[in-house]
LOZAMAR-841451 format. One record per residue: z, y, x of N, C-alpha, C, O in turn; residue in one letter. Coordinates in steps of 0.05 Angstrom, whole numbers, padded with zeros to 5 digits, always signed. Layout:
BEGIN
ZYXZYXZYXZYXA;...
***
This chain:
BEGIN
-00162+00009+00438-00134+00014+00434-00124-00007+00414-00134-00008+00392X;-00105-00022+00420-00088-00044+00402-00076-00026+00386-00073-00003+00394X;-00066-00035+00357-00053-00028+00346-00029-00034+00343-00024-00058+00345X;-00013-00018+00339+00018-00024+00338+00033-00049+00314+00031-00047+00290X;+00044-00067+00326+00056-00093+00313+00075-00074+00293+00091-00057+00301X;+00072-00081+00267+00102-00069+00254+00126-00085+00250+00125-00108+00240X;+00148-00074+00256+00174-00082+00258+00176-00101+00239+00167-00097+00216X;+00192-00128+00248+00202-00138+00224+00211-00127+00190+00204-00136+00168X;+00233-00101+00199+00245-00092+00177+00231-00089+00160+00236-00095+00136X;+00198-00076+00172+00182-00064+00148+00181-00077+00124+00182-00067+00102X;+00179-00114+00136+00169-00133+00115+00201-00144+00104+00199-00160+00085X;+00220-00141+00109+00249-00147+00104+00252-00127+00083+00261-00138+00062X;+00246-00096+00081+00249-00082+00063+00220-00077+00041+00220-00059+00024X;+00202-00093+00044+00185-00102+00020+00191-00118+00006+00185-00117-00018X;+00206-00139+00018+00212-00155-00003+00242-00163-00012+00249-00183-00025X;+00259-00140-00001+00287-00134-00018+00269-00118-00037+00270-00127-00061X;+00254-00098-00033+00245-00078-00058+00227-00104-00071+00229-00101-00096X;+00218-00115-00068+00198-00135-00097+00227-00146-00111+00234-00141-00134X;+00239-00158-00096+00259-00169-00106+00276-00154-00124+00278-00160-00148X;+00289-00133-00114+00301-00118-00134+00294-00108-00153+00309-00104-00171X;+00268-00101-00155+00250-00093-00178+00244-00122-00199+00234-00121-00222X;+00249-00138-00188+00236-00160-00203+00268-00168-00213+00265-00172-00237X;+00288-00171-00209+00315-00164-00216+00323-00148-00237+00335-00152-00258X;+00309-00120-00224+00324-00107-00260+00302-00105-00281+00312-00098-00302X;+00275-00109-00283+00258-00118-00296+00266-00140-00317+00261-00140-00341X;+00277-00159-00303+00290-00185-00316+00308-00193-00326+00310-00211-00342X;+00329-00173-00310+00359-00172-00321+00371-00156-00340+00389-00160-00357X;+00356-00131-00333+00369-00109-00347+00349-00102-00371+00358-00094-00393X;+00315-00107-00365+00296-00103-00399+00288-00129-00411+00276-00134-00432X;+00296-00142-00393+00297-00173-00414+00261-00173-00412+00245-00177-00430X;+00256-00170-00393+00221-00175-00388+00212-00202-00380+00228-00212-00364X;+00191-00216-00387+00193-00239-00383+00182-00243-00349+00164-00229-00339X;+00194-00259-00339+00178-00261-00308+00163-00253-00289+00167-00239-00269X;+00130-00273-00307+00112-00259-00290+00099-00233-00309+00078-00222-00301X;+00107-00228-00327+00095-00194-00322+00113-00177-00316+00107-00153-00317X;+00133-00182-00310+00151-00169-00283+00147-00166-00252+00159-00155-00233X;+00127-00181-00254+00112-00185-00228+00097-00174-00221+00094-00174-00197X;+00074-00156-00244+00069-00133-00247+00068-00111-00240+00047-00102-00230X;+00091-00093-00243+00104-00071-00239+00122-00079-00210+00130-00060-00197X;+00127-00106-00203+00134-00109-00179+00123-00106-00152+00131-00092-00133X;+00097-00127-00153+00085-00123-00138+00064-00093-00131+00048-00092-00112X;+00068-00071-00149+00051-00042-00152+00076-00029-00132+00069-00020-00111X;+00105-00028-00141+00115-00014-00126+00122-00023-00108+00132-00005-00094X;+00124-00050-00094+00131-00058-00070+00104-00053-00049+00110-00046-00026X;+00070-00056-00057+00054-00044-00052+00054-00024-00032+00051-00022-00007X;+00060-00003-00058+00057+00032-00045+00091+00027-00027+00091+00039-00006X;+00111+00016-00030+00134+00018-00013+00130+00005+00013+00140+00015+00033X;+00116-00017+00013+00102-00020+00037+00078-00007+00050+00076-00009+00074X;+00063+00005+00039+00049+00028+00052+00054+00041+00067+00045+00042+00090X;+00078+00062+00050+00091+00086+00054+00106+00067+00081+00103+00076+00103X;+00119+00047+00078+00143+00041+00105+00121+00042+00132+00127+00054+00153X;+00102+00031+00128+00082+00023+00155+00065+00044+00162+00055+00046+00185X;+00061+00069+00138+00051+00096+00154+00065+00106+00166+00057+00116+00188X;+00088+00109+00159+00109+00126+00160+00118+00110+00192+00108+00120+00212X;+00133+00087+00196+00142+00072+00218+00129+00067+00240+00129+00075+00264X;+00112+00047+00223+00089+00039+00247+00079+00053+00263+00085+00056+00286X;+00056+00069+00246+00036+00084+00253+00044+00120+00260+00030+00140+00264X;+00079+00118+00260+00093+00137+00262+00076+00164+00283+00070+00158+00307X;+00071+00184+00277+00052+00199+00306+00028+00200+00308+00017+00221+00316X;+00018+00181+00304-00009+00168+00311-00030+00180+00284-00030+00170+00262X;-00047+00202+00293-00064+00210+00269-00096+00196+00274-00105+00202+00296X;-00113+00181+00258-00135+00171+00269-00155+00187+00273-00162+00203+00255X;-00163+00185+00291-00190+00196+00296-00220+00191+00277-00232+00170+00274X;-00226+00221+00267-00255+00214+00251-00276+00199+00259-00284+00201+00282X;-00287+00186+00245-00304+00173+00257-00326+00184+00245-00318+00194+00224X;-00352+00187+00248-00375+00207+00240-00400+00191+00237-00408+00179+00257X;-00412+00191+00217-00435+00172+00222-00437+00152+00200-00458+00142+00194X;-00413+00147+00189-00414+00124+00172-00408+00132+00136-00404+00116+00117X;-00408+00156+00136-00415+00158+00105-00451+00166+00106-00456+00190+00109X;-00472+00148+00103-00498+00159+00098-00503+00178+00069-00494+00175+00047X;-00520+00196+00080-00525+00211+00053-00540+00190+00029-00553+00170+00036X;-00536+00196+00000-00549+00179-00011-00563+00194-00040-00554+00205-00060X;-00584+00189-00033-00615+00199-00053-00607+00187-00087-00600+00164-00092X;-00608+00204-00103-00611+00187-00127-00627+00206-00141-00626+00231-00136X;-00648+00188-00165-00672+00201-00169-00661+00220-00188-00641+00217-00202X;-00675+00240-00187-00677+00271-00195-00651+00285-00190-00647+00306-00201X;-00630+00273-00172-00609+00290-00166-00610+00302-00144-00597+00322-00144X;-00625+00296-00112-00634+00305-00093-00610+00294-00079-00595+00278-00090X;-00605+00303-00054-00587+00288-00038-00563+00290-00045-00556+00311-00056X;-00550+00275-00043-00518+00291-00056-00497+00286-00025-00474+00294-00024X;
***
């Protein structure tokens, strides 16, 4: 199964939100640049997340996949 292309907007509204965050960071607390860039790029991040679960992947719940967490031994704790 291909996965679904995400819409332009998604990435049009990541980076009005970096931008605007990097705007009042700079304008309004007098923060210097790049550690405005910081706190920019964390919430543009999760705002791009949130747009591409939410849009994209709109419906679509994944299927478990089984098999690929192995149990793992550590000494005197027994299997965990």
């Amino acid at each position: 199964m291909a996965l679904p292309s995400p819409p332009p907007s998604c990435y049009l509204a990541g980076l009005a939100l970096n931008l605007a965050v990097m705007a009042v960071a700079v304008e309004l607390f007098a923060i210097p640049y790049l550690a405005a860039r910081i706190p920019a790029t964390g919430i543009s991040f999760i705002g791009n997340h949130l747009g591409q679960s939410r849009i994209t992947f709109h419906g679509q719940r994944p299927e478990r996949v089984k098999g690929l967490l192995l149990p793992m031994t550590l000494p005197g704790t027994g299997n965990l």
